[in-house]
C-alpha positions as a printed Julia matrix, in Angstrom:
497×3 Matrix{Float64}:
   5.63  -34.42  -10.81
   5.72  -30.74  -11.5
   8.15  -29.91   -8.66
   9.44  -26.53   -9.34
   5.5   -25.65   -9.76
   4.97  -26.82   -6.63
   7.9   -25.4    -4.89
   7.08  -22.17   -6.77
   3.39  -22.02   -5.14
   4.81  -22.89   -1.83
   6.63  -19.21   -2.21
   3.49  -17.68   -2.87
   2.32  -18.99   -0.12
   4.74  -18.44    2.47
   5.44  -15.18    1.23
   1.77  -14.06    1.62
   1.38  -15.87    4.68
   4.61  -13.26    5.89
   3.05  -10.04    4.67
   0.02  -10.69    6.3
   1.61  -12.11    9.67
   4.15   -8.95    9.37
   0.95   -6.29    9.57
  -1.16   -8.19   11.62
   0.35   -7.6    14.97
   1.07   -3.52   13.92
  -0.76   -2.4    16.94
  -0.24   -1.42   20.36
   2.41   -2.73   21.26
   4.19   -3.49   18.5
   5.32   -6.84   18.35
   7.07   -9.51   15.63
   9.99  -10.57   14.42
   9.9    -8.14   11.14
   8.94   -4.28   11.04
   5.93   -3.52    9.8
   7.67   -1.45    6.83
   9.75   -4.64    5.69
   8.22   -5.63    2.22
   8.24   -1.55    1.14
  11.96   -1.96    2.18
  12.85   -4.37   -0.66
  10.14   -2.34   -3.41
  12.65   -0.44   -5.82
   9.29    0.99   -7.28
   8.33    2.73   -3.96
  11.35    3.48   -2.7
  13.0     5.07   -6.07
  10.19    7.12   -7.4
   9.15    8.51   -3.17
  12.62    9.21   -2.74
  12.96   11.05   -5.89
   9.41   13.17   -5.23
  10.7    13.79   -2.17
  14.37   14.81   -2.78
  15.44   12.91   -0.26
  17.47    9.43    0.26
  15.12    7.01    2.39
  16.03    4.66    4.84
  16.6     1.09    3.91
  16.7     2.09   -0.27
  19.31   -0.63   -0.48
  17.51   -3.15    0.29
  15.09   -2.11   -2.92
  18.46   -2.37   -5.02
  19.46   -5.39   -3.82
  16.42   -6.45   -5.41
  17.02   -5.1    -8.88
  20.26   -7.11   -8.52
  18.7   -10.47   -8.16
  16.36   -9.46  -10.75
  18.93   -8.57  -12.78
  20.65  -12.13  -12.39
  17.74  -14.33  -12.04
  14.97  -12.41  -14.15
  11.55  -11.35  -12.54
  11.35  -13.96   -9.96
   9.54  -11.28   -7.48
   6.38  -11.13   -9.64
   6.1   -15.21   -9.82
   7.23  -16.02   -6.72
   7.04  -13.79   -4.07
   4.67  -10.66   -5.14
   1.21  -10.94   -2.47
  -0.78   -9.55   -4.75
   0.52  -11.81   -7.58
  -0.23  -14.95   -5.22
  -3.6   -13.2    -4.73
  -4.36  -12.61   -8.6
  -3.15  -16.6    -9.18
  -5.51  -17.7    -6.69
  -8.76  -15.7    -8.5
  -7.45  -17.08  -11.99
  -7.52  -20.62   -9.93
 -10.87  -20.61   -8.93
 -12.41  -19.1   -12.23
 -10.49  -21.06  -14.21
 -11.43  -18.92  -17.22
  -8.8   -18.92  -19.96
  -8.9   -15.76  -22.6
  -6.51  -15.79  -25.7
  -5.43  -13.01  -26.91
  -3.31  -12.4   -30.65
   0.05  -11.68  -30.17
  -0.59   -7.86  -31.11
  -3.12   -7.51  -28.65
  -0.68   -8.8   -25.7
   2.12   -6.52  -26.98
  -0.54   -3.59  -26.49
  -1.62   -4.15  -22.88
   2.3    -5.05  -21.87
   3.16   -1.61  -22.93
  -0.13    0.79  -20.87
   2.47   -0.39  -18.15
   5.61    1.14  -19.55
   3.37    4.05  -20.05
   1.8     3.88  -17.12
   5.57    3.82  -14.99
   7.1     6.85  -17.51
   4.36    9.0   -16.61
   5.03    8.19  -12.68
   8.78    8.76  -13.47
   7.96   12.33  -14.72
   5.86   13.17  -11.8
   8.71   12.25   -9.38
  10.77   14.23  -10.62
   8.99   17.74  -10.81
   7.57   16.48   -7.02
   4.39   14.37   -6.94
   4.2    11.33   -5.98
   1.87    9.3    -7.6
   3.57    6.06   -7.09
   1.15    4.48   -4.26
  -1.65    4.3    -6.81
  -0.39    1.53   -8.47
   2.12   -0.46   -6.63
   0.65   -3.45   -5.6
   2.7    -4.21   -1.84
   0.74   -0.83   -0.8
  -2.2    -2.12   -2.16
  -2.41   -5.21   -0.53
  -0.83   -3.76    2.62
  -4.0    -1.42    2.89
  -6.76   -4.05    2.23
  -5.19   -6.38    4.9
  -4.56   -3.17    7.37
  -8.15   -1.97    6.63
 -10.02   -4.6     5.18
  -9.07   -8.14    6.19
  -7.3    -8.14    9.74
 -10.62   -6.44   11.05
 -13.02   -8.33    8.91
 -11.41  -11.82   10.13
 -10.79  -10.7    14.08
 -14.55   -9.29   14.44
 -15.93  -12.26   12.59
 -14.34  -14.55   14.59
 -14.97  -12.62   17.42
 -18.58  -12.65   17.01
 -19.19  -16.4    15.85
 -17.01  -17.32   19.37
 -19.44  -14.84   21.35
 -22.73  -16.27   19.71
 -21.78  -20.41   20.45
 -20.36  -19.51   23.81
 -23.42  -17.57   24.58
 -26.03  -19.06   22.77
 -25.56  -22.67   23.51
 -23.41  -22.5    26.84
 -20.51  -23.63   25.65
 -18.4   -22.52   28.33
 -15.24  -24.91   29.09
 -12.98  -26.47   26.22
 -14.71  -24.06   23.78
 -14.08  -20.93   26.02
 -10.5   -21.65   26.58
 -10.05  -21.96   23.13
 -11.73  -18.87   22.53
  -9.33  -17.2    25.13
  -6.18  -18.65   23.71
  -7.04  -17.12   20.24
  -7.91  -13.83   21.7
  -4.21  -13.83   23.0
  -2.55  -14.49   20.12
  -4.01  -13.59   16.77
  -7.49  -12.3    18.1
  -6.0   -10.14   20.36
  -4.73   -7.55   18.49
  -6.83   -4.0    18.11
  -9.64   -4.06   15.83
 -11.36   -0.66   14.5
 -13.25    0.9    12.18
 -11.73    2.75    9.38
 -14.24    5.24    7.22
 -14.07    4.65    3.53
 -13.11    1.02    4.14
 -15.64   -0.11    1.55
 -13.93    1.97   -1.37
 -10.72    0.52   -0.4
 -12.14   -3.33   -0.31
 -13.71   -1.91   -3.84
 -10.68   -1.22   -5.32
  -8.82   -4.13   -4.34
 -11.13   -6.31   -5.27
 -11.03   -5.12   -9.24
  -7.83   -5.94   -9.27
  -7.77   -9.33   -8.51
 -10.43  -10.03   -9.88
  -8.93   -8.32  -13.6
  -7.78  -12.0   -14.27
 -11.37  -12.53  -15.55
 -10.06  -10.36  -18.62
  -7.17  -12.67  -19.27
  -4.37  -14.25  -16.8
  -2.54  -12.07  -14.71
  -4.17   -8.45  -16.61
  -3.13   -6.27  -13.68
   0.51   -7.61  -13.97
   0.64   -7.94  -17.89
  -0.96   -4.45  -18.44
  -1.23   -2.31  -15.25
   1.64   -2.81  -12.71
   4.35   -0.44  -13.09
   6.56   -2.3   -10.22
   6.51   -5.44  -12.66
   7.27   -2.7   -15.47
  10.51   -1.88  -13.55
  11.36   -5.42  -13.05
  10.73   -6.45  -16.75
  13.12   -3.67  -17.68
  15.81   -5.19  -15.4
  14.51   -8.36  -16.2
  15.81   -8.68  -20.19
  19.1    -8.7   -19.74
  19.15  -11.26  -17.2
  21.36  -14.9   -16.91
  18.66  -16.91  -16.63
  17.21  -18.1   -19.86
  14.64  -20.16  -21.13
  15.71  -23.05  -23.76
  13.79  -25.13  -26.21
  16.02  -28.22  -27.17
  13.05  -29.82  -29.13
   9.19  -28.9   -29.89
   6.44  -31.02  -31.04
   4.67  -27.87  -32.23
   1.8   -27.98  -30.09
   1.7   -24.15  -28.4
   1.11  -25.66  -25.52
   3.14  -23.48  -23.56
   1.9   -20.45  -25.37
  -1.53  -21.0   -24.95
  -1.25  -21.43  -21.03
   1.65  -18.94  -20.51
   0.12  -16.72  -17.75
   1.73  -13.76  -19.06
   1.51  -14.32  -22.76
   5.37  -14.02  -22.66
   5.66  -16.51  -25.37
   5.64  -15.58  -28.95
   4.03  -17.15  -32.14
   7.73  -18.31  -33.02
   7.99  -19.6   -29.68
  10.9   -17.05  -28.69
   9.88  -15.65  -25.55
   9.71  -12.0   -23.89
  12.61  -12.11  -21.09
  10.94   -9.47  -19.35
   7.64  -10.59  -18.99
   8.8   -14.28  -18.06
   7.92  -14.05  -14.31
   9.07  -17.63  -14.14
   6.02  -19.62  -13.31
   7.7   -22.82  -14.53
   4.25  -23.8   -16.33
   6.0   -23.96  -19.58
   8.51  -26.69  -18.53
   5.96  -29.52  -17.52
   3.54  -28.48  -20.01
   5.95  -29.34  -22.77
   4.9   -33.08  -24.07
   8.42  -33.11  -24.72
   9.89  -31.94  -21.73
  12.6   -30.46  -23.16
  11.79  -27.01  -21.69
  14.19  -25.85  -19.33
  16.18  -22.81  -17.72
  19.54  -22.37  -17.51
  22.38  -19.71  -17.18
  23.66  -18.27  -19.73
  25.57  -14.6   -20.74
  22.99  -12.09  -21.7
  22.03  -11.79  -25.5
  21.14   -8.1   -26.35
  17.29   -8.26  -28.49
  17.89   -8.19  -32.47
  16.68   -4.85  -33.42
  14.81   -4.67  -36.97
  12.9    -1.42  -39.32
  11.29   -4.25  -41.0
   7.76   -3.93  -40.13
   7.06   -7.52  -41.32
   8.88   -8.77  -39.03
   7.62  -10.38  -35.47
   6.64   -7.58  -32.77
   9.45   -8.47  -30.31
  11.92   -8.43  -32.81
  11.46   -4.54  -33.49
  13.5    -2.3   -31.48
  12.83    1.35  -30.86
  10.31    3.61  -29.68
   7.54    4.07  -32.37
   6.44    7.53  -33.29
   3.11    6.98  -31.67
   5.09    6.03  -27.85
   7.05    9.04  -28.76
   4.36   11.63  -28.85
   2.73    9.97  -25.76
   5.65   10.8   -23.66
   6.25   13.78  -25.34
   2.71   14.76  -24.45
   3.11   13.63  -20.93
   6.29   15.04  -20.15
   4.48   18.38  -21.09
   1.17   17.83  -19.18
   3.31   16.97  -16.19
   5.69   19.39  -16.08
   2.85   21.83  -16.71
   1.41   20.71  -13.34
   4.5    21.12  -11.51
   5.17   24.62  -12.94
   1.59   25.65  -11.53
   1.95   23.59   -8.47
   1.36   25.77   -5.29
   2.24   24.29   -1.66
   0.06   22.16    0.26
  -2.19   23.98    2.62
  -3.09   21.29    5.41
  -6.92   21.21    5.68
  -7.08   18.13    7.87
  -5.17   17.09   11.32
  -1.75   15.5    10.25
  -0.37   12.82   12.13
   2.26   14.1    15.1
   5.97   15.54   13.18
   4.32   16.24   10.3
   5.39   19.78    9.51
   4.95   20.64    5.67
   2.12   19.28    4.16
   3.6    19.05    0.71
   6.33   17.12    1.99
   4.09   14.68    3.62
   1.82   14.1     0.28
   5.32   13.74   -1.54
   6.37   10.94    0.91
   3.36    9.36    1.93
   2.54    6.26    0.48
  -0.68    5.43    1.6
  -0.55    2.29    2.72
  -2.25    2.37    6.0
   0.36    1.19    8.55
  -0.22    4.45   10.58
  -3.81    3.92   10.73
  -3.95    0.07   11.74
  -1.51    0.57   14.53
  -3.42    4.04   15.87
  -4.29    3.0    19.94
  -7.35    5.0    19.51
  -8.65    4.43   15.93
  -8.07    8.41   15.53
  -6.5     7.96   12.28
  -8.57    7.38    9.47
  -7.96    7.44    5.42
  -8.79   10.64    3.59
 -11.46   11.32    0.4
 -12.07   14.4    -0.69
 -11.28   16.22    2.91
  -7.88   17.37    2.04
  -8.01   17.37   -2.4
  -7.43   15.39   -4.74
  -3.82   15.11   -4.17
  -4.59   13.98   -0.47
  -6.76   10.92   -0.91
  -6.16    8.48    1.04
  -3.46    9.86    3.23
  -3.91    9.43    7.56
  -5.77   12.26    9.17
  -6.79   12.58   12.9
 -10.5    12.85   13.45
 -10.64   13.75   17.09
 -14.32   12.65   17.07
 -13.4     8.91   16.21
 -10.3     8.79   18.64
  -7.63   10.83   19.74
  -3.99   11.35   19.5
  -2.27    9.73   22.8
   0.18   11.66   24.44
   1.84    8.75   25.16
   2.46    7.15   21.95
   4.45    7.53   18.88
   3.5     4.29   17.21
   2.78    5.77   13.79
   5.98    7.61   13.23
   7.76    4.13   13.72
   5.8     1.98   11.4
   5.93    4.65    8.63
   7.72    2.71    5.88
   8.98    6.49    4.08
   9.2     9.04    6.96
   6.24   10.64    5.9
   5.57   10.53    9.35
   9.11   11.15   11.58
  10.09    8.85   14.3
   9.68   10.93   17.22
  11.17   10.07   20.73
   8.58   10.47   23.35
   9.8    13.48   24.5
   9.67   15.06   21.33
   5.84   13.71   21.02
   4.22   15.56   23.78
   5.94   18.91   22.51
   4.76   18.3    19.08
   1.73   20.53   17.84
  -1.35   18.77   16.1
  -2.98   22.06   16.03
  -4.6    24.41   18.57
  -8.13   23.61   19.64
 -10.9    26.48   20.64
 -14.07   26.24   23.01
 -17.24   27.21   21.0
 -19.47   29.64   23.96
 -22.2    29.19   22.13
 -22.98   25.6    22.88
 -20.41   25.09   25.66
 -22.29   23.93   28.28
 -20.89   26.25   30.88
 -20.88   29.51   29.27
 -24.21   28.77   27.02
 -25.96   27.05   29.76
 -23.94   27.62   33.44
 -23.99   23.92   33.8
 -21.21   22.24   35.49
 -18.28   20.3    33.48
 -14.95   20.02   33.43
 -14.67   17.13   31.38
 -11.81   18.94   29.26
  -9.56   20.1    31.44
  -9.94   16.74   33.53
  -8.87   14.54   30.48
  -6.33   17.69   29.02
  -2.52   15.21   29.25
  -0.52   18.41   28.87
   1.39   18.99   32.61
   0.47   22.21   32.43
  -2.82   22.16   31.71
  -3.39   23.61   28.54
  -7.44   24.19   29.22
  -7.7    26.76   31.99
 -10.66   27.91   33.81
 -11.92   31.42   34.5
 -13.01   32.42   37.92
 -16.09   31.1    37.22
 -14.94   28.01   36.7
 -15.81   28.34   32.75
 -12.93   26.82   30.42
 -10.84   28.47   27.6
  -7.5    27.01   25.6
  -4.19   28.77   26.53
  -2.86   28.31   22.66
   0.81   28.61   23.44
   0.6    25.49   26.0
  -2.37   23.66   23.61
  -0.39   20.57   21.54
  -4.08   19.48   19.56
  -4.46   16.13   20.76
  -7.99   16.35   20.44
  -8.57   13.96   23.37
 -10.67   17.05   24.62
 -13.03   17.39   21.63
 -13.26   13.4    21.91
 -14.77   13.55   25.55
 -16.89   16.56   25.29
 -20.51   15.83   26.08
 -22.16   17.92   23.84
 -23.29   16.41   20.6
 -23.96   16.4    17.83
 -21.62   19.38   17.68
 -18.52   19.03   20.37
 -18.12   22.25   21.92
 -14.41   22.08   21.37
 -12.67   21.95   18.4
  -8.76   21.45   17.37
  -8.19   23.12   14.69
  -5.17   21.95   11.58
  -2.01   24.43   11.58
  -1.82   25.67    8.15
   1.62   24.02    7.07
């Protein structure tokens, strides 16, 4: 009975079945046992490399290195047995069932685009961009279930409910059911997020890389699994061959391709899956603690490739050439002009691309479905990141939900009275299709629905509206309820941070 397999894939499991259960109730109000930023908590990757873009210390960055301790004692246990997106890539490799063998050569190649692929993010941080959310996999995961699966499941559920109960008449035991879902995990706020489909795109070449061999994005692409491998090879926990009947076995299924042609092993790639133990005919394959033992280092290009120690002269210039590109961008780096409504307490833009992470926690737990993800609206350098689109939903006066399930402070935890005197931006009626100075029409739908005390929309004698900009905090509920369309007739406008 392969018991440490099973117990291994019970992790997965339950450690999936957390992450989602952690994000699905981040909504109004927020409810669960766990903050909604808990998983980024313990990711050294994020939390490092944003706090070093940044230049600041981030709350809850010991948590991350109490992680590189455990993986410094028990080896890379997060990528095998806890990692969502590793349970998710297992799963795919599961139900394809495809098995591709690669030489040994080959699998050294791919292991190092990651090394690359984390030295390169390590330079950016440190002249100031933060590039880290493109490839760490908890804020790619958190992002397709924010965006992707929580409103996918709740609306499809939703609707097949709807269509029985309607349809057929099945009122009664069917109903109540219905109605004890809807207050518990169908309950929560469902919206629509633009660019939802690029997102769902994205994730979904990932997992599905382990058609190019087992595990590709982990083996090749993940630079959080390229931190933990470097932890990861001086670690106590070791594997041991007593006796081998020579059949590769172990090599041949090895998920990682961790396991060499000698059958010595690469500590740091080991994300102890445990396959190798009961897939020994001999079953004398086991783990056990041991001190440390430093990698032989060897010139002799004869010998085996995880003998060799060393950078080669090729990884050199790479780096070299890197370090240069990079640092040229940060030399010619100008400051972030915002082009796009920021979230409430954001105050420099290039502070909040440095810190944000993209992961969509903001956006999910938005009351009004005002924040959405960015394209091309704010650069290159902006993708992705939360921006208020007054048309979709505004920002409630009465909320500061995002700032408190932002797992980097991208966006600040405000109190509410520091909410309603934060400025969005400042909006402006357009007279030219207002319809009570382009048409004399009555309305006073924004100055009915403006929450400042105040009343930062006044009206002339004539009853015709204008923004007082020094009472104005860009909410945009007013640009939300304006009649006119397709145009609104008033417009918030960003602050140029």
């Amino acid at each position: 009975m392969r018991k440490l397999v099973i117990l291994r894939r019970l992790s997965q499991a339950c450690f999936l079945a957390l992450f989602i259960y952690i994000l699905w109730p981040t909504t109004y109000p927020l409810q669960g046992i766990l903050p909604a930023d808990t998983f980024f908590k313990i990711n050294p990757f994020v939390m490092i490399f944003t706090s070093i873009s940044g230049r600041v210390i981030l709350p809850g960055i010991i948590f991350s290195l109490i992680m590189l301790a455990l993986t410094l004692i028990v080896g890379r246990f997060f990528c095998g047995w806890v990692c969502p997106l590793g349970t998710i890539i297992d799963a795919c490799g599961a139900i394809s069932k495809r098995k591709t063998k690669l030489t040994q050569s080959k699998n050294k190649t791919l292991r190092s685009i990651k090394f690359y692929i984390l030295a390169v993010i390590a330079i950016f941080s440190f002249i100031g961009i933060q590039i880290a959310w493109v490839f760490d996999p908890i804020v790619i995961t958190a992002r397709f279930v924010s965006l992707n699966l929580i409103p996918a499941v709740t609306l499809g559920f939703d609707k097949v409910f709807i269509f029985f109960i309607r349809q057929f008449n099945f009122y009664g035991p069917l109903y109540d059911f219905y109605r004890a879902l809807k207050s518990l995990f169908l309950g929560v706020n469902v919206y629509y997020f633009s660019h939802s489909g690029i997102i769902f795109i994205f994730f979904l070449l990932i997992a599905c890389s382990t058609l190019l061999a087992k595990r590709f994005w982990c083996r090749a692409i993940c630079p959080l699994g390229a931190l933990y491998s470097l932890v990861a090879r001086t670690s106590f926990l070791r594997r041991i061959i007593e006796e081998c009947a020579g059949c590769l076995k172990c090599k041949t299924n090895c998920r990682m391709a961790a396991i060499n042609d000698d059958l010595s092993y690469q500590k740091g790639e080991c994300i102890l899956c445990m396959d190798c133990i009961y897939d020994c005919p001999t079953r004398k394959t086991r783990f056990a603690w041991s001190l440390p033992v430093p990698p032989r280092r060897c010139n002799n290009a004869s010998q085996p490739l995880h003998l060799r120690g060393g950078t080669t002269r090729r990884e050199f210039i790479f780096l070299m050439l890197a370090s240069f590109l990079s640092l040229g961008l940060g030399f010619g780096k100008k400051a972030a002009v915002s082009k796009v409504i920021r979230p409430p307490g954001v105050l420099k833009e290039q502070e909040f691309l440095d810190r944000c992470i993209r992961c969509g926690n903001c956006m999910k737990v938005c009351i009004t479905n005002g924040l959405q993800p960015s394209i091309f609206e704010c650069g290159l350098d902006g993708i992705w990141t939360p921006r208020l689109v007054p048309e979709i939903g505004y920002c409630e006066y009465q909320c500061t939900l995002c700032g408190n399930v932002c797992p980097t402070g991208a966006i600040p935890r405000l109190s509410l009275e520091e909410k309603k005197k934060t400025r969005l931006g400042v909006a402006e009626v357009d007279r030219s299709i207002c319809l009570v100075w382009a048409h004399n029409k009555e309305c006073l739908v924004c100055e009915e629905h403006c929450p400042v005390s105040d009343k930062a929309i006044k009206l002339t004698e004539g009853f015709k509206p204008y923004v007082d900009p020094r009472l104005c905090v860009g909410c945009g509920i007013c640009q939300n309820k304006c009649p006119v369309r397709p145009q609104r007739a008033i417009k918030v406008s960003p602050f140029s941070t």
